[in-house]
N, C-alpha and C positions, 0 to 999 in steps of 0.2 A: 504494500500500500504506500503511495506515494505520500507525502506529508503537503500539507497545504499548504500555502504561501502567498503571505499578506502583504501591502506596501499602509505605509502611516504616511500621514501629512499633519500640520499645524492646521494654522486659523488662513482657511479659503477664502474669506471675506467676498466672495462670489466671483472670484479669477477661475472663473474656470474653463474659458480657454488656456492660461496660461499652468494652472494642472495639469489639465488631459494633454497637452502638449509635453511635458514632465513626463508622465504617468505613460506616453507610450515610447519614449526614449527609453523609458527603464525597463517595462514590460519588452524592448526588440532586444537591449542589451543583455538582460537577466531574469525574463521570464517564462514561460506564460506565470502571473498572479492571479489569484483567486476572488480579490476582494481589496478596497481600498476604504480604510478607517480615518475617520478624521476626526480631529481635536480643537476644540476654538470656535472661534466665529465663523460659520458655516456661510451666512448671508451676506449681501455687500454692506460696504459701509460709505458706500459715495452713492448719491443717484446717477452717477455715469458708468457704473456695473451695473443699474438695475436690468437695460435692454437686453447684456451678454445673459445674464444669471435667467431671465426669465426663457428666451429662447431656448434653454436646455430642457427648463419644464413644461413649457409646451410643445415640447415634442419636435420643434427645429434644429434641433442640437442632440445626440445622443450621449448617452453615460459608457464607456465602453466597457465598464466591468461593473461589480455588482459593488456600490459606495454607501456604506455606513456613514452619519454625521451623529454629535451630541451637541453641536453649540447653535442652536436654535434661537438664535437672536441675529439683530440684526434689521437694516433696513430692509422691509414687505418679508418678516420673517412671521410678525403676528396673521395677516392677511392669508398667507399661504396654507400654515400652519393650524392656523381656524378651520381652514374649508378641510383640508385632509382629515382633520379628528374627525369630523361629521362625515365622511364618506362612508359608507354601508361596510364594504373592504374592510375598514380598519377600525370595526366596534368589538368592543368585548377585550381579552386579558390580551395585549399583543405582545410579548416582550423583544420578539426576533427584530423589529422594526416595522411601523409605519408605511403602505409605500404610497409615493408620493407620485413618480412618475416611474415608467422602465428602467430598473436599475440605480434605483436612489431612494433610502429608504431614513427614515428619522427614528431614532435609537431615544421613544420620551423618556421622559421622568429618569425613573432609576429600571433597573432588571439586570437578567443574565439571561442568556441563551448560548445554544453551540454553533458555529461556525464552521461549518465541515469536519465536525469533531473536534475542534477547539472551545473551550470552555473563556465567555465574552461578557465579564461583569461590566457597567456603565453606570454614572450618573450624570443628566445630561443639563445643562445650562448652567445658570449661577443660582448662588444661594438667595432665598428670599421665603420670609414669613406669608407670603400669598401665591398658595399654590396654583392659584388659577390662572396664574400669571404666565404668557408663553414664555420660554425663557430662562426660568427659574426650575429650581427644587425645593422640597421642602424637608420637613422634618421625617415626615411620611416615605417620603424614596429614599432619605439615609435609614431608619430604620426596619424597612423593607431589607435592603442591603443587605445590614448588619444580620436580619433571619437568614436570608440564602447566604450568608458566610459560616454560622453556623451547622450550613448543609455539610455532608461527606464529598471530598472532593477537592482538590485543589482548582483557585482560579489560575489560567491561564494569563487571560490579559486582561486589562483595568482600567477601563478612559473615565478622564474626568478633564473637566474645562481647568479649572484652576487647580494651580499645583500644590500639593502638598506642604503646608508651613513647617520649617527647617530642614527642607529639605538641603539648601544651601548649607546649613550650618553645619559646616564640618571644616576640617586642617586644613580640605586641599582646597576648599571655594574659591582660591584665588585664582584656579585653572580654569574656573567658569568667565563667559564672556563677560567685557566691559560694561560696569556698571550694574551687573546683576545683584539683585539683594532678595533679602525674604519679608519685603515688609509689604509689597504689592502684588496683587491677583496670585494670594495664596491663603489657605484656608487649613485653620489648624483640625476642621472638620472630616477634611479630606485625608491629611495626616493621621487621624484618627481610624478612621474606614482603613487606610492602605493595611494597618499594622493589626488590623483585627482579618482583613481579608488574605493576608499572605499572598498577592498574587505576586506570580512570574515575571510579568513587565507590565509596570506603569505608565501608560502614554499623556502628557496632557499639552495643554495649550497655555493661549492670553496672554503668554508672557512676553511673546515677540522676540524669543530669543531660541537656540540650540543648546541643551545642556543633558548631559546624560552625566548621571550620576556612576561609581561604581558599584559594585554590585553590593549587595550588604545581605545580612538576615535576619528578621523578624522574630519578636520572639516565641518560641515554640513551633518554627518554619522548620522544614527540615529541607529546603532547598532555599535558594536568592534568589531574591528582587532585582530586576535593574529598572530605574526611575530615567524615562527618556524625557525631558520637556521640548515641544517642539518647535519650529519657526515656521513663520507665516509663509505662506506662498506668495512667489515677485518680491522677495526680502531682497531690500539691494545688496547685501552681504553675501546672498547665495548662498545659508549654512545649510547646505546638506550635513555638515560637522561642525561641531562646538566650533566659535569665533574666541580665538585666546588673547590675550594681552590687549595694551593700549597701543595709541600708537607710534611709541617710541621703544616700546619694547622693556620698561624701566622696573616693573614692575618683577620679581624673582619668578622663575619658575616654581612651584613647589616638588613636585614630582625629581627634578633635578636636584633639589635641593636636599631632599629626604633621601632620596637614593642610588643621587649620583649619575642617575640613568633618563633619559627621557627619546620614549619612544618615537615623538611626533619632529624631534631634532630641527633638521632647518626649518621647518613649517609650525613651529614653539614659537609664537610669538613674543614670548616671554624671555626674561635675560636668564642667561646658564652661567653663574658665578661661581667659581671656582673658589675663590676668599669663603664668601656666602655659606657655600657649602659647610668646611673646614669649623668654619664657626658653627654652624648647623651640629656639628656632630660633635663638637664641644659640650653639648647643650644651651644655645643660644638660644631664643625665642626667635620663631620665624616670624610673627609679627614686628617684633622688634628689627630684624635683619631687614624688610620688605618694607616699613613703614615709618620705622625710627621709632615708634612707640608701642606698646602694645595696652590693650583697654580692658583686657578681663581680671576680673578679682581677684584669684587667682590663680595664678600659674608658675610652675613649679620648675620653670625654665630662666636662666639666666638672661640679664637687662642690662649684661655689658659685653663688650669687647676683648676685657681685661680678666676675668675670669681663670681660673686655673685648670687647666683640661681636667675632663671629665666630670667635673665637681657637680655640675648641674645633671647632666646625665646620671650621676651614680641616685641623686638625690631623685629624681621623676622615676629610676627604676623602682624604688624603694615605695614611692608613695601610690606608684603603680599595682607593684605587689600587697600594698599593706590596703589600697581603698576600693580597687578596680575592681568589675566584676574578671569570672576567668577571660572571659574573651577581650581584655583591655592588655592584658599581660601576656598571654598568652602567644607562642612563638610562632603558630601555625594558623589561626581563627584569622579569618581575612580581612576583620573589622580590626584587630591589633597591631599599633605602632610598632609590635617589635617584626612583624611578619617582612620578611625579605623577598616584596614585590616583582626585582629582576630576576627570581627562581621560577617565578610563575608561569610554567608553557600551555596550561587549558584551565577553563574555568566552564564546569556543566553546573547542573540546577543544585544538586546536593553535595558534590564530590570537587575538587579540585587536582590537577597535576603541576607538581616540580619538580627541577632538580635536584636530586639532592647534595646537602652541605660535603663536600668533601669525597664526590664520587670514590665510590670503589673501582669503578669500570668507566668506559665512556657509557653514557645513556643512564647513568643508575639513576633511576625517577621515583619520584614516591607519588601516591596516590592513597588523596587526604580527607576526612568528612569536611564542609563546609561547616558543618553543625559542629559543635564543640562536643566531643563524647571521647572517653577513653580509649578506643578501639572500634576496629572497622567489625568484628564480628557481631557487636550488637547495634550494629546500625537499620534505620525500619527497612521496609520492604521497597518499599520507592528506592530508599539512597540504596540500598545493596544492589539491587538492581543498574543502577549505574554505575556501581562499582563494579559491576561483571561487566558493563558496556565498555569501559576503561580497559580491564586485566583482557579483554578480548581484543581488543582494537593494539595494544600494545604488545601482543601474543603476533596478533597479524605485520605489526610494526617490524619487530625482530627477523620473524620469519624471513620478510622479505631481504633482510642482509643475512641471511642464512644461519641465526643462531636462535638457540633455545632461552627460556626465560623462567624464574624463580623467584616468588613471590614469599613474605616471609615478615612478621610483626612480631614482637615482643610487649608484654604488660607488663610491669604497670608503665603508664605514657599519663601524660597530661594530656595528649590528644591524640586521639587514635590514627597510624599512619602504616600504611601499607609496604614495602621496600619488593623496590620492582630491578632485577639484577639480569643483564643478560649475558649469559655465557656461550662459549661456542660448542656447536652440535655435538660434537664431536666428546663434549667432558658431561655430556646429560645422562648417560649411562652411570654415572659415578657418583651422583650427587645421593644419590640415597643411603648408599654405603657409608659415604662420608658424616655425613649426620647423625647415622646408625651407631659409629664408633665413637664419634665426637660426646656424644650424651653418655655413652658407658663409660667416660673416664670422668664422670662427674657421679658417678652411679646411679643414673637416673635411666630411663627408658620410654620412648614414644610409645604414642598409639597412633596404629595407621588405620586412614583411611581411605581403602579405596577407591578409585574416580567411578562415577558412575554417571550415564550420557546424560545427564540432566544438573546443571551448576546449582541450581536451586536445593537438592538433596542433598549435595556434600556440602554446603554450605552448612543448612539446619544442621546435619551431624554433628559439622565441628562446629555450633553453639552450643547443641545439648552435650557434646563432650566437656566442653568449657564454662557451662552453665555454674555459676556460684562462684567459679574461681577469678580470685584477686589479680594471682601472677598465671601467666604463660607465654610458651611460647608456642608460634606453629609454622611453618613451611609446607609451601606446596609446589612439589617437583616440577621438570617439566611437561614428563607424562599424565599429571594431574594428582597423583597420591599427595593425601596428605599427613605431613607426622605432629600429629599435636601433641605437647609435655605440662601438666602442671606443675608448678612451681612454688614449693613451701613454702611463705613467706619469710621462715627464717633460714631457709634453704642458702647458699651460696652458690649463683648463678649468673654465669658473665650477662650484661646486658649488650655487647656487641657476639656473641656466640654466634646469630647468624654470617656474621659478616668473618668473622675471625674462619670458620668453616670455610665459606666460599674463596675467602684471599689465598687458603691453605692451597684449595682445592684448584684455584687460578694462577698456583706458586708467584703470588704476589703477596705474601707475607707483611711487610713493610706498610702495605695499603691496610692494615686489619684494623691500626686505629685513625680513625676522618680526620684526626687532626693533621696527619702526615700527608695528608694528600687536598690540604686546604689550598685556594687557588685568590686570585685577588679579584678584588669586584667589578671589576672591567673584561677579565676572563669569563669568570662565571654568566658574565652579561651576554658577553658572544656566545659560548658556550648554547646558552638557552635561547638565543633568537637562530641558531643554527639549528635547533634539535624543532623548534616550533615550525619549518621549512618545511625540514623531513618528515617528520609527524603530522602537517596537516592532512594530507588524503587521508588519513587513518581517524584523526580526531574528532571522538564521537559528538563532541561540543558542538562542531560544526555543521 
């Protein structure tokens, strides 16, 4: 079954010759699409679109594909929208849409429906205490909402006009376009809904700008959000992508700043400060570096220059661990300052892939919950399910340079992390033996399990083998067996065992502890935008 596939727009403001213009350059370049969704102001806002906008709806003009709208205001938005409610067609519960003419349909109030088997939550207008009002929403379509969010079921995707308040508010807001802020056409109501609905991508409008947020997770999500806000259609800017900096460029990158790295390079409108940085990782306040001052109450980042390395770092570690929730501290949670960005080669809905710190081999990748939880065995059935889409697509990865792969976790972890090792063909006959022996000189003993055609089975096994237990370990060959060990808490047991095995067994000794094989942050950077090349046809993300 082929997956369906959608295009989004901003606030159409009734350009829609200059749309469908858009919309079929992209459909000859990258399609065929299914459906086109929009956000924002649907209707014109000059009476010199009225004659274009109206020829489409009388039938002069065709829709070429099948277009969703929520922003139902506008100039002859009341007029139109009058007469459609009244149409015989469109009486009683409609949540799919409205239709209005061939292929254009009004998404009112609030609802959900499927989309070619995509699941399409909306709320559609602006806020207002008079729901009779075209236009508007009421109390009534968020708390409508709010019941279909308490359905089973994850949402897919989430339009709403105005955007989510705070959605800005975060480290890197400076990478959002010029002059963005969170005090206009955002609504802390919306905010509210996104974080009770958990959908997948949030799309909205109103704000006249391109801003896509990172990905984040909600609480008790077991997959990511990403929050798109969109620009208008004929925006003189042209954002099809975020618009970065001013325009002199004066303004720091952040991204560069934090980690050295910045992907969008020449096309960063923003300055790449080498000083900046330096400072940056002294513990400087990046407000402070970017603006000369910094305004929050506080903050646990140094307000000089002068400063003695590390002092301000050691002290944000500290107050990180002592106030943070885990995902604040934490090494691996994606929402965490300590998380090392340029490791990151795939980002799916629950699961993420990186490099990992101080490969064993070239390629040694880990593959990580997004959710914060000890270990990948007791992850739900959605994220383990993408964890098989990963250990398969990366199975398929190897294959095609001709080698075998072995997967392999250790507990206890602060967050549970998969270690993806590839070896060549040629030493997969051995790896069994080898672990076999390695655990009798500790006098301990696996239990195996064998593969059987269905990943879902041996999975449940090696939970119910490991169900209760605090510590283990387990490894699963290349031929699929798997050897699981529990581990006594007051047991004495390496925490690099797998890796010490495999370095033996790869007579790379030397490599058994990561520190010896640490690499510097401009490697690792290439490193992982070379292995994201090779890896894309494989990457299940994509």
């Amino acid at each position: 079954m082929v997956a369906p596939r959608f295009l989004f727009c901003g606030d159409v403001l009734g350009r829609l010759n200059q749309l469908f213009k858009r919309v079929a350059a992209v459909n000859k370049s990258a399609g065929p699409f299914d459906a086109l969704l929009c956000v924002g102001q649907f209707f014109p806002d000059s009476p010199e679109l009225q004659g274009e906008f109206l020829d489409y709806l009388e039938g002069g003009s065709s829709f070429p594909l099948p277009t969703y709208f929520i922003g139902d205001y506008g100039l002859g938005a009341a007029k139109v929208l009058s007469a459609v409610s009244r149409d015989p067609s469109n009486l009683g519960f409609k949540t799919d849409g409205l239709r209005i003419c061939e292929n254009l349909f009004w998404l009112k109030g609030s609802g959900k429906f499927f989309l070619h088997g995509v699941s399409v939550m909306y709320l559609s207008g602006k806020h207002s205490s008079d729901s009779q009002i075209i236009g508007t929403y009421s109390e009534d379509d968020v708390d409508a909402l709010r019941a279909l969010a308490d359905e089973h079921g994850v949402i897919d995707i989430f339009l709403t006009n105005e955007w989510p308040s705070g959605v800005t508010a975060r480290a890197d807001v400076s990478n959002g376009p010029p002059g963005l802020t969170d005090s206009s056409s955002t609504n802390p109501k919306i905010a509210q809904l996104a974080a009770e609905i958990k959908p997948r991508y949030h799309f909205a409008g109103a704000k006249g700008v391109f801003y896509a947020r990172d990905p984040y997770i909600n609480e008790g999500a077991v997959h990511v959000t990403r929050f798109l806000g969109l620009a208008p259609v004929g925006n003189k800017d042209k954002q099809k992508r975020q618009q970065q900096g001013g325009p002199d460029g004066e303004r720091l990158c952040f991204k560069f700043t934090s980690t050295g790295s910045c992907q969008r390079e020449g096309k960063c409108n923003f300055r790449h400060d080498s000083d900046a940085r330096d400072h940056f990782r002294k513990g400087c306040c990046f407000d402070f570096l970017n603006k000369g001052k910094c305004e929050k109450s506080e903050c646990s980042f140094s307000h000089s220059l002068e400063e003695e390395d590390g002092e301000y770092s050691r002290k944000r570690q500290r107050l990180s661990s002592r106030d943070a929730p885990h995902g604040r501290s934490c090494w691996f949670c994606l929402s965490s300052p300590n998380i090392e960005t340029h490791l990151v080669v795939s980002i799916g809905e629950s699961c993420y892939c990186a490099l990992a710190k101080g490969q064993l081999v070239e390629d040694h990748v880990l593959v990580i919950p997004v959710e914060h939880c000890p270990n990948v065995v007791s992850l739900t059935q959605e994220a383990a399910k993408e964890l098989q889409r990963y250990k398969s697509a990366l199975r398929n990865y190897f294959k095609k340079q001709g080698k075998a792969v072995v997967y392999y976790e250790y507990l206890p972890s602060s967050h549970g992390n998969l270690q993806v090792i590839p070896i060549p063909k040629h030493k997969a006959a051995d790896v069994c033996g080898r672990f076999l022996s390695a655990a009798k000189k500790f006098g301990v003993e696996f239990e195996v399990i064998n593969p059987s055609s269905d990943d879902d089975v041996d999975v449940r096994k090696l939970s119910e083998s490991l169900s209760g237990k605090s510590n283990f370990f387990y490894v699963e060959l290349p031929e699929g067996t798997i050897l699981s060990l529990a581990v006594g808490e007051k047991e004495k047991f390496p925490v690099q065992f797998g890796r010490e095995v495999l370095a033996d067994l790869l007579n790379i000794k030397e490599r058994a502890d990561w520190r010896n094989s640490k690499l510097s942050k401009e490697d690792e950077t290439k490193i992982a935008e070379d292995f994201k090349k090779r890896f894309e046809e494989f990457d299940p993300s994509k």
